[in-house]
Backbone as a chain_set.jsonl record, in Angstrom:
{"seq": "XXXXXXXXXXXXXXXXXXXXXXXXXXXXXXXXXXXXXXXXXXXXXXXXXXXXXXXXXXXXXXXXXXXXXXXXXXXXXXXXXXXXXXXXXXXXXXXXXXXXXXXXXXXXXX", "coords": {"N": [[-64.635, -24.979, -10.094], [-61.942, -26.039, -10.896], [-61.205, -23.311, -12.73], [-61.366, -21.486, -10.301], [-59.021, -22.017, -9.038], [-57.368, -21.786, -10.861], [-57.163, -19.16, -11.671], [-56.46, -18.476, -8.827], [-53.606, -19.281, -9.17], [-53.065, -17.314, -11.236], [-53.332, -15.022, -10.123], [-51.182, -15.657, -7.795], [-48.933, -15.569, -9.098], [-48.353, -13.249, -10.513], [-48.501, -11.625, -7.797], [-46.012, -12.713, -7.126], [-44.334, -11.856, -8.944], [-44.329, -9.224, -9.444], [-43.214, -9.097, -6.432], [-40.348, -9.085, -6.895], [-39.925, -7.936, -9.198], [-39.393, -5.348, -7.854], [-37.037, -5.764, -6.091], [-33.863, -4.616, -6.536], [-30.359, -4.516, -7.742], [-28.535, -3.06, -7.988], [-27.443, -0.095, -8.603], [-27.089, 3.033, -10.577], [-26.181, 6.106, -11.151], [-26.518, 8.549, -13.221], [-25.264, 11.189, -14.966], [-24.095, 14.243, -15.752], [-21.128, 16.138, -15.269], [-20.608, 18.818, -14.886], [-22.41, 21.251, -16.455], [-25.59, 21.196, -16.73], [-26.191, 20.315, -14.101], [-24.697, 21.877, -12.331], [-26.72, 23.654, -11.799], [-28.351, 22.019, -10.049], [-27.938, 22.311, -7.087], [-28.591, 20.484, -4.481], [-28.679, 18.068, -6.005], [-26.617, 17.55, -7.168], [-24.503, 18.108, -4.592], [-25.762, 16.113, -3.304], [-25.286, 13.418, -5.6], [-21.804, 13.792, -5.291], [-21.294, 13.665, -3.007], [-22.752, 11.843, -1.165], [-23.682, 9.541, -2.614], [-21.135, 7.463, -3.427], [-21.184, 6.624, -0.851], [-22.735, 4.483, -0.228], [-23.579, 1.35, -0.6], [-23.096, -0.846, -3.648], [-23.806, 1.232, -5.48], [-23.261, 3.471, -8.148], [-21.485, 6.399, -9.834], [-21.878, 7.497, -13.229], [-20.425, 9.204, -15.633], [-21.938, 10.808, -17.863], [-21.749, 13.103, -20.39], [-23.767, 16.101, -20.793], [-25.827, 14.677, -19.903], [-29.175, 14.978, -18.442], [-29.265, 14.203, -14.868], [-30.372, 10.899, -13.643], [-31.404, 8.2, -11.991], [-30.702, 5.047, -12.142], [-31.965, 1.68, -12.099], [-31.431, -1.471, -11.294], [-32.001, -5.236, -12.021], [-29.379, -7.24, -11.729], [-27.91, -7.553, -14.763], [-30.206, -6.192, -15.902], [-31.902, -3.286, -16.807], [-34.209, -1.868, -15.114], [-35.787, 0.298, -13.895], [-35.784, 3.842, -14.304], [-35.267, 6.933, -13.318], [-35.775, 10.003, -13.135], [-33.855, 12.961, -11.397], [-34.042, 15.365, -11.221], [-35.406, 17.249, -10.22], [-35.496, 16.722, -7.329], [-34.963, 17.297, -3.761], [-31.305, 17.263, -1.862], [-31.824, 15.401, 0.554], [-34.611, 14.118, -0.87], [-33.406, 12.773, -2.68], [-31.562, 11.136, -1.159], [-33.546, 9.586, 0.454], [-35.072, 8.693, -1.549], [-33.043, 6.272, -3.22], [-33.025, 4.817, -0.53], [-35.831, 4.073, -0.327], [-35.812, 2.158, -2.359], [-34.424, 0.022, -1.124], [-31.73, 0.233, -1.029], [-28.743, 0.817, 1.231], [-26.63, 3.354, 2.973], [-23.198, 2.458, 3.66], [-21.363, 3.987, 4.78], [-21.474, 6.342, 7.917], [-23.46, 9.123, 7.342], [-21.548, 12.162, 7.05], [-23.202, 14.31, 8.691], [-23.866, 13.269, 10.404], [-21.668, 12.463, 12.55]], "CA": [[-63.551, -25.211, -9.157], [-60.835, -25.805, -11.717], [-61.382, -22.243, -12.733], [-61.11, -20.551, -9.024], [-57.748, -22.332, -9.125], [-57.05, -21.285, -12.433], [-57.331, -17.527, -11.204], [-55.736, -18.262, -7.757], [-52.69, -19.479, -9.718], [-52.471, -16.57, -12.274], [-53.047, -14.128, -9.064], [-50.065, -15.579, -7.262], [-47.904, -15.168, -10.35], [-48.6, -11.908, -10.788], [-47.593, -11.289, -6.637], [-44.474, -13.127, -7.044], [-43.798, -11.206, -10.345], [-44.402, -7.737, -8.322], [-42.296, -8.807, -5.204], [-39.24, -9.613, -7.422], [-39.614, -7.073, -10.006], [-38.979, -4.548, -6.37], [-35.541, -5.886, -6.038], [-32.682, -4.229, -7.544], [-29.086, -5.464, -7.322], [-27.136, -2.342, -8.37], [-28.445, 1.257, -9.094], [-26.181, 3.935, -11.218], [-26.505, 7.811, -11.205], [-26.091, 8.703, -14.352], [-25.512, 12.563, -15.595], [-23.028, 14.826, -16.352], [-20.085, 16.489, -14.251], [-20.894, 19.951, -14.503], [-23.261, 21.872, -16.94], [-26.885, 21.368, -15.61], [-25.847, 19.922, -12.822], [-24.404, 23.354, -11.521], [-27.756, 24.714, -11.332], [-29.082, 21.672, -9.411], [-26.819, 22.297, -6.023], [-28.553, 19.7, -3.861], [-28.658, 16.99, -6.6], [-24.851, 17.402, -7.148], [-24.562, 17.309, -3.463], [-25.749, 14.029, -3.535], [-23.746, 12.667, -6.008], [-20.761, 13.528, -5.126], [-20.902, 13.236, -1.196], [-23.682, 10.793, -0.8], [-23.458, 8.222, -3.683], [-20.082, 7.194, -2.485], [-21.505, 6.431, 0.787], [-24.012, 3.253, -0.331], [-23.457, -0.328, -1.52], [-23.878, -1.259, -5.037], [-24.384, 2.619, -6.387], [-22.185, 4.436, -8.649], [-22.067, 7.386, -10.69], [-21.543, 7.185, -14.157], [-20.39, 10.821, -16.111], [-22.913, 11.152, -19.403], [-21.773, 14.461, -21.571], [-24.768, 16.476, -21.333], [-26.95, 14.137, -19.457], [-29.45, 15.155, -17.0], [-29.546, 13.46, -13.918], [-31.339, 10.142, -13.758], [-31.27, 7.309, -11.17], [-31.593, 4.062, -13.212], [-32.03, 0.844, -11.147], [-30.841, -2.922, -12.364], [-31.583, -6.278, -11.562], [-28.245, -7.895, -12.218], [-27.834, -6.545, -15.726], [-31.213, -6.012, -16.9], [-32.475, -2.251, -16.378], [-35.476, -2.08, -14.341], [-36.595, 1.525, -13.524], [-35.455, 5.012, -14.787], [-36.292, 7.905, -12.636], [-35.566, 11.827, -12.892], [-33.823, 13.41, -9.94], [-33.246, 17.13, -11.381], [-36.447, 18.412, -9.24], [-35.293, 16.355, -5.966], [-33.645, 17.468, -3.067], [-30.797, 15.798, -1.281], [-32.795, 14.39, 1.015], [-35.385, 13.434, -1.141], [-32.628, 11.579, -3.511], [-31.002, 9.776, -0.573], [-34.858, 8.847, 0.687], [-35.68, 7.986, -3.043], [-32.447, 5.618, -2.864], [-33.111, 3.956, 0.554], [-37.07, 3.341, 0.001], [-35.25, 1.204, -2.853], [-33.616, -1.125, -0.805], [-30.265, 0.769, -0.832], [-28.49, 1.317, 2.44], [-25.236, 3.628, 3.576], [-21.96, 1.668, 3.815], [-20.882, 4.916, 5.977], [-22.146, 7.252, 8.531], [-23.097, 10.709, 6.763], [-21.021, 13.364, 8.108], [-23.709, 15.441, 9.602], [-24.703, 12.515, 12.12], [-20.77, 11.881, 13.545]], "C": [[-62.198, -25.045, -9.853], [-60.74, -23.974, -12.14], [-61.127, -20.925, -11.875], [-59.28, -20.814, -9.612], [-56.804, -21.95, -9.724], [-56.585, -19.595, -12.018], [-56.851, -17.535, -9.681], [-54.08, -17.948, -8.353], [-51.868, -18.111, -10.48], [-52.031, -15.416, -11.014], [-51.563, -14.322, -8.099], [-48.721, -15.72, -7.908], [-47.556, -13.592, -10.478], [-48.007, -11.172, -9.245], [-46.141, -11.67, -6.715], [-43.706, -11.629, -7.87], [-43.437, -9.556, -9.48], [-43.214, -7.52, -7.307], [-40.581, -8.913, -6.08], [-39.229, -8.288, -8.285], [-39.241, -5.417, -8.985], [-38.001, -4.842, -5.938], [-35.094, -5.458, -6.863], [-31.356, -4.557, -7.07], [-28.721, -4.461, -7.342], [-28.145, -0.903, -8.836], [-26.589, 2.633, -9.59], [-27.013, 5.232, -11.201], [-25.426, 8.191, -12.266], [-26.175, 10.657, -14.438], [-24.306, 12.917, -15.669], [-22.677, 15.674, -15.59], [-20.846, 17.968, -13.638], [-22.486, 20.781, -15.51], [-24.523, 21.809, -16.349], [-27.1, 20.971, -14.406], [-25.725, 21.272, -11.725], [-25.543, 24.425, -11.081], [-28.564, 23.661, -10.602], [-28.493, 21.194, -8.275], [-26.774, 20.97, -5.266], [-28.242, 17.828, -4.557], [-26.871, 16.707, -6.93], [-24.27, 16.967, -5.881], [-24.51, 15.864, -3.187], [-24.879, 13.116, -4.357], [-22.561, 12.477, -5.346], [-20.068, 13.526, -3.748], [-21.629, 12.324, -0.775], [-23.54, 9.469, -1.363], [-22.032, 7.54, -3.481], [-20.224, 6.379, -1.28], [-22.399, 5.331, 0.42], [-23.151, 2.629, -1.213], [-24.281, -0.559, -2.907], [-24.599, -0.286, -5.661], [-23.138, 3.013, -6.769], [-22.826, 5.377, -9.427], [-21.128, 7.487, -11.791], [-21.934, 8.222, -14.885], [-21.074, 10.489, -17.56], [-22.676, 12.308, -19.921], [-23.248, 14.623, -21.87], [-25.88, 15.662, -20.613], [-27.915, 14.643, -18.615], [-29.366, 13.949, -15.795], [-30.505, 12.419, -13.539], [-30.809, 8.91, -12.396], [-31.881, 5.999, -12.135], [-30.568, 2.494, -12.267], [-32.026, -0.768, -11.629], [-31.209, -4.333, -11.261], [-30.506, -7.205, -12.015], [-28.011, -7.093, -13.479], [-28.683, -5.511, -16.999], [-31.721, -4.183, -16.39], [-34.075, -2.117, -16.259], [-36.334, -1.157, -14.281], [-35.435, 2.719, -14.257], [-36.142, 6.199, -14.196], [-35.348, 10.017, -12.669], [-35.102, 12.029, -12.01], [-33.547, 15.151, -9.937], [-34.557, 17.937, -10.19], [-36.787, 17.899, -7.623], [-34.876, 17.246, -5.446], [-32.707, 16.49, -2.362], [-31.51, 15.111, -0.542], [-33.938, 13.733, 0.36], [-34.643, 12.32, -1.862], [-31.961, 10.357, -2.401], [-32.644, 8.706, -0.023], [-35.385, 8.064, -0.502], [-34.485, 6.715, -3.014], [-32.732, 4.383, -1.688], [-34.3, 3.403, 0.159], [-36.589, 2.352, -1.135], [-34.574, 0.203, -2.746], [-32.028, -0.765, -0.46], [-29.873, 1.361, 0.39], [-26.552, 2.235, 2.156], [-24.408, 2.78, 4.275], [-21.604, 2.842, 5.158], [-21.741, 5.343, 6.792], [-21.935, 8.33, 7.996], [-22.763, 11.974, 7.585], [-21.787, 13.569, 9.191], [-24.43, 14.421, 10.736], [-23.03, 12.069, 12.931], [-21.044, 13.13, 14.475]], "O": [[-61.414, -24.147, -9.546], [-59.829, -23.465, -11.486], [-60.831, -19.8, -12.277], [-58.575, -20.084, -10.309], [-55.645, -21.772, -9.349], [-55.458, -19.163, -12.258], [-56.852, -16.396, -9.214], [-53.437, -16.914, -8.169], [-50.667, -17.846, -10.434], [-50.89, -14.984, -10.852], [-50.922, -13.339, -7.728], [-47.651, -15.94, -7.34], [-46.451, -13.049, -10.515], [-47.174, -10.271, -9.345], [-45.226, -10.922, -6.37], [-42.905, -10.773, -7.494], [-42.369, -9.081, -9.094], [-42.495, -6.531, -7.167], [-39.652, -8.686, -5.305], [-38.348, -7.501, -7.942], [-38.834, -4.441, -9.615], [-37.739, -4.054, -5.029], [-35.534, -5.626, -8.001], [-31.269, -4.899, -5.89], [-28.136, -4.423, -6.26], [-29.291, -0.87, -9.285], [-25.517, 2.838, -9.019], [-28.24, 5.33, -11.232], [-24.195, 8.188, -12.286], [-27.131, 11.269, -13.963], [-23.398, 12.086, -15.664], [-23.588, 16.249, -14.993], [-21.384, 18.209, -12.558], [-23.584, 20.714, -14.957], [-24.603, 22.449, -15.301], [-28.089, 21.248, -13.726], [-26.382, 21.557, -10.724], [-25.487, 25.463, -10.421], [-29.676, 24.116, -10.337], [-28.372, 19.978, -8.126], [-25.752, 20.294, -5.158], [-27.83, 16.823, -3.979], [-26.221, 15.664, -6.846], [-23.679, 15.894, -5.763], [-23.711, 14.953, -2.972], [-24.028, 12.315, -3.971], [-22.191, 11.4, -4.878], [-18.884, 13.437, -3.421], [-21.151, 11.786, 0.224], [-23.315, 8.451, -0.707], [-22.45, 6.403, -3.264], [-19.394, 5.574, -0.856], [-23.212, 5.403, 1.342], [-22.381, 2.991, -2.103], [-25.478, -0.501, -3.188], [-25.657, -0.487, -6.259], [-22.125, 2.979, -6.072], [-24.017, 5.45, -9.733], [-19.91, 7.555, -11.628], [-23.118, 8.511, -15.055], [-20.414, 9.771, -18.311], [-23.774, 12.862, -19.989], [-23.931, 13.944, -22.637], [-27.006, 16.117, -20.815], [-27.299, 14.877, -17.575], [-29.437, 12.767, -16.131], [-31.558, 12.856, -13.074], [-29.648, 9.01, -11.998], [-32.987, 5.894, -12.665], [-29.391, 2.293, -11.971], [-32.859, -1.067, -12.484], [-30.834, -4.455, -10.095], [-30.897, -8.055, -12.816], [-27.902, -5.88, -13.3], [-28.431, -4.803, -17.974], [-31.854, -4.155, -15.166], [-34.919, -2.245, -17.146], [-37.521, -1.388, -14.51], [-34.34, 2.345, -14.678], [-37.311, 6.493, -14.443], [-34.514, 10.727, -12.107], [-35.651, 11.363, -11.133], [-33.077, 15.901, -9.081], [-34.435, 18.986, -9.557], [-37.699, 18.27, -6.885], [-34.371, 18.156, -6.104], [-32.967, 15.298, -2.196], [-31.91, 14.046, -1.013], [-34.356, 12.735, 0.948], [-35.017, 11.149, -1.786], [-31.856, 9.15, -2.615], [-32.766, 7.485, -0.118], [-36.007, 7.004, -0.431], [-35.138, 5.733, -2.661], [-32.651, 3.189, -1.974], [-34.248, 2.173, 0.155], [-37.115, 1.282, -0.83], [-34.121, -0.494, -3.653], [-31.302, -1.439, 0.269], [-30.493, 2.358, 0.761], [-25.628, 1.846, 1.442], [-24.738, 2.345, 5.378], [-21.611, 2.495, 6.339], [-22.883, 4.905, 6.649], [-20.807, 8.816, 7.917], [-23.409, 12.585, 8.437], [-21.481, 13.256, 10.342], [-25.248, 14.693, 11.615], [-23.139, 11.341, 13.918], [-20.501, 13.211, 15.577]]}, "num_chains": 1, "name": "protein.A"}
């Protein structure tokens, strides 16, 4: 009996741990202005007409970086994800299924 308990306990540690470690407070788009960027149209796109447009995202210029989406709870860094072989829509969908919503309405829906 002690034992079930024992293993209920650790199991609903381990859910908590899960549902919490799925919050992020703040998410940065990290890369660099122009150089590989210029060959990834829609991912620039996004940056610099989309990212703008959501709460608690910025974009932060790296010399040379590629393009990464890296996701924070308060100040701890949480996730790190690639976006050079997105498209815009997949980066603003990769964004939202994260919890992140548009502050604005994007152009192409006024």
């Amino acid at each position: 009996m002690i034992k079930q308990i024992s293993i209920v306990i650790v199991l609903s540690a381990c859910l908590i741990t899960n549902v919490r470690a799925s919050v992020y407070t703040r998410a940065v788009v990290e890369s660099c202005s122009g150089c590989s960027l210029n060959r990834l149209a829609d991912v620039k796109k996004f940056i610099f007409e989309d990212v703008p447009e959501y709460g608690n995202v910025e974009f932060k210029h790296i010399t040379g970086a590629k393009p990464e989406l890296v996701l924070y709870d308060n100040d701890d860094e949480v996730e790190r994800l690639a976006l050079s072989k997105l498209t815009r829509d997949e980066c603003n969908e990769l964004l939202q299924s994260k919890g992140f919503k548009r502050e604005k309405t994007p152009r192409d829906e006024i």
